[in-house]
N, C-alpha and C positions, 0 to 999 in steps of 0.2 A: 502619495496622493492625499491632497487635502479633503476632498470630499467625493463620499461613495459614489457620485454619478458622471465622476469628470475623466477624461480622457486623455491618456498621458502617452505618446508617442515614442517609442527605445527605440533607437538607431543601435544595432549589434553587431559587429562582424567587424571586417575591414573592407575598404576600399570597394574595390568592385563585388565582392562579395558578402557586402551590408545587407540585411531583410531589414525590413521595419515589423516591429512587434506592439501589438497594442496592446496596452495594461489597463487591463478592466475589469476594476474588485465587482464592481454591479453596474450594470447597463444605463447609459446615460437615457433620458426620458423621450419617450416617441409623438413625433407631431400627434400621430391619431390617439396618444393617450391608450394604446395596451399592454396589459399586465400579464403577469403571470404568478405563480406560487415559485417560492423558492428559498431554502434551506438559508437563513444568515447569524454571521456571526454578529453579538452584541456586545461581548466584551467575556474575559475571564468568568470559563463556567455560564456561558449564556448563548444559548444559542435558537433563532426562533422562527418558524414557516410565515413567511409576508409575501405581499403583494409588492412586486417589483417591476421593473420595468422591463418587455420583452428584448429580448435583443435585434441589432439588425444587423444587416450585411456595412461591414466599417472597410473592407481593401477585400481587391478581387479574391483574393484565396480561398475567405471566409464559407463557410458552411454552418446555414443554421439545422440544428437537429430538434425535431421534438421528442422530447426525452420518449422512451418506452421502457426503462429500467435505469434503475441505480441503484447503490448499496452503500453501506456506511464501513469504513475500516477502522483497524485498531487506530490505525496512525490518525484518524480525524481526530481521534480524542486529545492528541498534542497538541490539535487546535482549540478545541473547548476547553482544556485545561491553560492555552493560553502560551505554549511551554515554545513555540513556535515564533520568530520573534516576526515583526512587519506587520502585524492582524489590525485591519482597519474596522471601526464598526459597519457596517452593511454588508460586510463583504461576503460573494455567495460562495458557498463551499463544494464539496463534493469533484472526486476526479474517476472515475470509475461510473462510465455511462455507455449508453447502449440507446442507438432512436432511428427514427425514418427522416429523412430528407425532407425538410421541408423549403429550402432557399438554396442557392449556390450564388457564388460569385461568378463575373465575368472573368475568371481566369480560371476557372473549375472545370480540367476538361475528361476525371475520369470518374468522379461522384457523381452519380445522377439522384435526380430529384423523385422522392416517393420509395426507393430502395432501402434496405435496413443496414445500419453500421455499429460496429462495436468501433469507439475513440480509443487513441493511447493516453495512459493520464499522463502522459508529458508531449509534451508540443516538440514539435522536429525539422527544421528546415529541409534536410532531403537531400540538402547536398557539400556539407561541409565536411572536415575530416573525418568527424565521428559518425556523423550518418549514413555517410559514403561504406562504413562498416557495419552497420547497422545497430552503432550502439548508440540507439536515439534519447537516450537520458542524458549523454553528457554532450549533445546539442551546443555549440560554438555560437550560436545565432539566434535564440531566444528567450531568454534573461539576460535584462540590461542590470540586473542589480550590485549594486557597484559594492554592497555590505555583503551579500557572501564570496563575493571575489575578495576581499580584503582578509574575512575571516579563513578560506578554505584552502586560499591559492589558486584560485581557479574558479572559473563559472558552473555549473551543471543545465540543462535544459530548463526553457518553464514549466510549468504542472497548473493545471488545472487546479480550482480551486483550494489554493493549499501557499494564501500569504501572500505580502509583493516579495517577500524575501527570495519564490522562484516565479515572478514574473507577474506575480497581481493578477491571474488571469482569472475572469469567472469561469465558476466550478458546475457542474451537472446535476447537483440535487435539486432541480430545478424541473419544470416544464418544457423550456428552453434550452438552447445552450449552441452559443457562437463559437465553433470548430477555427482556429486561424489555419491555414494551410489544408485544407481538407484532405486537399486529393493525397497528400503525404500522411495523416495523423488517423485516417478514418480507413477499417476493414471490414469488406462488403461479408454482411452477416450470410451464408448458403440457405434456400429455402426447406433444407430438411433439418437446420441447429436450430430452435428455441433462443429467445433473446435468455430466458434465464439460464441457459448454458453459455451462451455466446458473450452474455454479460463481463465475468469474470476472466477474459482475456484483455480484460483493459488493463488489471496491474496483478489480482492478488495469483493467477496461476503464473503466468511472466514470473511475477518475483519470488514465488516458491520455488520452482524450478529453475529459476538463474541461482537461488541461493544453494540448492542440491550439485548443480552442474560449477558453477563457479569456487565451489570452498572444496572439489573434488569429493564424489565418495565414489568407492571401489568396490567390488566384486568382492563380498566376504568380510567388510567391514562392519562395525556396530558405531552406530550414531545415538549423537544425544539430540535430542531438540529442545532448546528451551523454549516455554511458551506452545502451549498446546491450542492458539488460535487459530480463525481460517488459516494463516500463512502458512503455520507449524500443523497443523493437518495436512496441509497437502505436500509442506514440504517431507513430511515423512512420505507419504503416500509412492513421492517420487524419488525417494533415498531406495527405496524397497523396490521399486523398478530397476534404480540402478546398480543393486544388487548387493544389498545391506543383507548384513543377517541378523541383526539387532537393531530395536529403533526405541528407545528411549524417551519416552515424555515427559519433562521437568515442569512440573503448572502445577494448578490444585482445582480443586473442585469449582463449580461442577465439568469443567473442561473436562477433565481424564475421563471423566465419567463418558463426555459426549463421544470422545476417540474412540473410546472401548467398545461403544456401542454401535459405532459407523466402521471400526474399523474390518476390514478382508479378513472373510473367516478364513481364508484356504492361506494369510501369512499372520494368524492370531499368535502365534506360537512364536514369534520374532518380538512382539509388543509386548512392552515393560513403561509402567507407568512410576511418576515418584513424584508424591506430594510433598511441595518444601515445607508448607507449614506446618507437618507434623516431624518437621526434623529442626536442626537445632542450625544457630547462623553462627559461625567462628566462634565455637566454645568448643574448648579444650577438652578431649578423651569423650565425646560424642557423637552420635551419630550427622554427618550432614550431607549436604549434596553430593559435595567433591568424596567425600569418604564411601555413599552410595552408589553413584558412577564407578568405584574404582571397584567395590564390590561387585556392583552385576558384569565386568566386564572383566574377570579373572587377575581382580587387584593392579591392573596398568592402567586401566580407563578406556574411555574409550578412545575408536580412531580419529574420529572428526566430531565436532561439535556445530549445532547452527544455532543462531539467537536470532527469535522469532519477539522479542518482548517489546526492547528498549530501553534509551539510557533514561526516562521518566520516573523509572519507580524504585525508589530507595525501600533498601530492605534495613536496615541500621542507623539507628539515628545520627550518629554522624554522616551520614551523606542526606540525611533528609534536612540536616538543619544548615548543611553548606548552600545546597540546594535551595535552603526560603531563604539566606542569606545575600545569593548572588554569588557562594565564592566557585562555584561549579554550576555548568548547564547541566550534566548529564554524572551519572552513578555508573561507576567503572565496577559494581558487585557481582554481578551476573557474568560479564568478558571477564573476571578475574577469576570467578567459580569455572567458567569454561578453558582457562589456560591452566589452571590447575588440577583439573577434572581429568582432560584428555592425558593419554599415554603420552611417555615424550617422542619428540619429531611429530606431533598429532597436529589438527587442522581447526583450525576457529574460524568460523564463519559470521562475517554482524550482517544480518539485514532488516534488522527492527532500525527505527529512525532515534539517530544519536545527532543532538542539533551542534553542539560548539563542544566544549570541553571538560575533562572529566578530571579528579584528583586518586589518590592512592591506587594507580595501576601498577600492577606485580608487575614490572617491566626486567626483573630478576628472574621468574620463575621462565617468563618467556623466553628471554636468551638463553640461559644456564640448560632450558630442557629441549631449546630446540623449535618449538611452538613456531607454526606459521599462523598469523592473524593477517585475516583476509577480509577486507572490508567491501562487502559483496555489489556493495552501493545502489542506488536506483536501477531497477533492474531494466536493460535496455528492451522492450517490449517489441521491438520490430525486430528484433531477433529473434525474437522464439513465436509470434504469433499466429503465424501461418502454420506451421509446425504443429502447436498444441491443436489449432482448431483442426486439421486433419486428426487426430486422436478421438476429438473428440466425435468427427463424425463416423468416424470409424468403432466407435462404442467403447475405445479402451480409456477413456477418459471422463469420467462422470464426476463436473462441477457440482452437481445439486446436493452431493453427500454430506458438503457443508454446511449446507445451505440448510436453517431451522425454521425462520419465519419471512412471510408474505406480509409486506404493509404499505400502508400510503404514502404518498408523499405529503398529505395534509397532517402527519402523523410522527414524521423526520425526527422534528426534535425531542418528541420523547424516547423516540429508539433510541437516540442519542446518550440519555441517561439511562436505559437501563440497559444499552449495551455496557455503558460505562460501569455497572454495579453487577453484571452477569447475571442480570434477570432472568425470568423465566428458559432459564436453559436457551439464550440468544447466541446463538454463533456468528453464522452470517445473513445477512437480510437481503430480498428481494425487494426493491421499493417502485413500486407501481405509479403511475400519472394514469389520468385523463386518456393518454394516447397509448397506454400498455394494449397490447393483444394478449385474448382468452389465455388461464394458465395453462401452461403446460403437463403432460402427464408426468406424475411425481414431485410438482412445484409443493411447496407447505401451502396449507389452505389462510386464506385470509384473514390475518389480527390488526382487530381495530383497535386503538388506545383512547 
């Protein structure tokens, strides 16, 4: 797309079984001239709350929601760091949203208007092979983008604000926010969940829990988690459900701090925390990750490993300086500390976002010891949604434990950086509009920037 207001029409699929997807980084301008606030990108490291154009109903599917919550992820920061390739300026961000009905389409026959919904942040046609199984992230039918089918081998679903690289669609840190397919991508929130519980079924519990359930963990096992963020909090949370007897936290401050302090006193006794930066990175007869993994887990390591991080952050200057170079997208130091890490025949789990490709992957230690690397991918959220949100009405599920601060949405982009720098002890955020409902009991109370 040449320009952030224009509207670019993807024809997807085959034959009879074509959707049309519309690619729309920011909403083309409305006869009556209204706006709204909304989260955009400006370039590399720039990201800023503007008055944009509201959206409208573009093909019957369509569902406009007025936002009543959203939250910022680690993975946005791919975006403001830029590491993400396709990023137009204007483009609105945000995929992890939650609102009330405010529009429907003429073909909207099971969303109704004025009801509360939590969105999938990936878009899903409803009825092609993969959604027929309800693995609605790898969606046959909405991303037209012909760049990562070249790079991947294959397509994956669109997402919500997050690039034209998966579909250009606007994102939800908005006011606003144009739903394609509604009746398929949108879950009727129950009047007894809280949008700030019901929020977090849009990606970050789905993809904790696909990454626990998909890289398998067992009955008696000891897990590592790299990255002790929302993802890697909860994905332990659900390792220890699934009946871990160790959970290991690989991060540093103040993260470990926050696990330690949220985490279940009645399985405290299972949490083992390890800050890398006060251990050593491939230096010879010292102490480091993989050497400390193999320590607290009776010298084999652990059974399964999950990486919560991503391929973004070089720990050694040679991948930092491939990296400003161009000769690598992503740092293979963390999957390599985790196939070294784990006991052999042990289990690696990726479901941090790794964009294209990496250099010096031990691809020796992983055959030689057996290592399955499981690349946990987009985690399909119509499979587990219904599911978690039963947990949580049932009280054995409590989103808000992550959850550290309440803010605006006139305020987006500075959470943006100081999530980016782990300010004020920021985990995960509630971000409130205009149209949020009163907080909820145990929401963090309201920081203004």
């Amino acid at each position: 797309m040449s320009q952030a207001a224009s509207v670019v029409e993807n024809y997807v699929g085959h034959g009879d079984n074509a959707v049309t997807a519309q690619d729309v980084s920011s909403y083309p301008a409305r006869k009556d001239g209204e706006t709204m606030k909304a989260l955009c990108w400006m370039g590399k490291n720039s990201v800023q709350v503007r008055d944009v154009p509201r959206p409208s109903i573009l093909e019957p599917g369509d569902v406009i929601l007025k936002v009543t919550g959203s939250t910022v992820c680690g993975s946005d920061l791919h975006l403001l760091h830029g590491t993400v390739v396709q990023l137009n300026k204007g483009d609105i961000l945000g995929h992890e949203f939650c609102g009330i009905v405010d529009e429907v389409g003429s073909a909207v026959t099971k969303v109704q208007k004025g009801k509360r919904y939590v969105a999938s942040f990936q878009i899903a046609c409803g009825d092609c092979f993969f959604c027929k199984q309800k693995l609605s992230s790898q969606c046959e039918k909405t991303n037209a983008n012909t760049m990562e089918r070249a790079m991947y081998g294959g397509r994956t679903a669109g997402m919500f604000g997050y690039s034209h690289f998966t579909g250009g669609f606007a994102g939800g840190q908005a006011e606003y926010v144009r739903v394609p397919l509604g009746d398929v991508n949108l879950l009727e929130i129950p009047e007894d969940v809280p949008d700030e519980k019901a929020l977090y079924l849009s990606d970050v519990l789905a993809t904790s829990y696909n990454a626990v359930h998909d890289t398998a963990v067992y009955p008696g096992d000891q897990v590592a988690v790299f990255g002790a963020g929302p993802i890697g909090q909860m994905a332990g949370i659900f390792a220890i459900e699934a009946g871990a007897s160790k959970i290991i936290f690989v991060d540093t401050e103040p993260r470990l701090s926050f696990i330690r302090d949220r985490w279940p006193m009645e399985h405290i006794n299972k949490l083992e925390l390890v800050d890398f930066k006060k251990l050593s990175f491939g230096v010879t007869n010292k102490e480091t990750v993989v050497s400390k993994l193999k320590e607290l887990c009776g010298g084999r390591g652990p059974d399964a490993a999950i990486e919560c991080v991503a391929g973004e952050y070089a720990k050694g200057w040679m991948h930092w300086l491939e990296m400003m170079m161009g000769a690598e997208t992503d740092t293979s130091e963390i999957v390599n500390e985790m196939i070294e890490g784990v006991r052999n025949f042990g289990r690696c789990g990726i479901t941090g976002v790794y964009v294209g490709y990496t250099n010096h992957f031990n691809i020796g230690s992983l055959m030689e010891r057996g290592i399955r690397l499981i690349g946990n991918g987009q985690a399909p959220v119509h499979k587990y949604w219904e599911d978690l949100l039963i947990q949580i009405q049932k009280g054995n599920l409590d989103p808000l434990q992550m959850v550290s601060h309440r803010v605006r949405i006139e305020d987006i982009d500075k959470v943006y950086y100081k999530f980016e720098k782990k300010e004020d002890g920021m985990q995960k955020v509630f971000v409130e509009t205009k149209f949020s409902l009163p907080a909820c009991a145990g929401s963090p109370p309201l920081t203004t920037y």
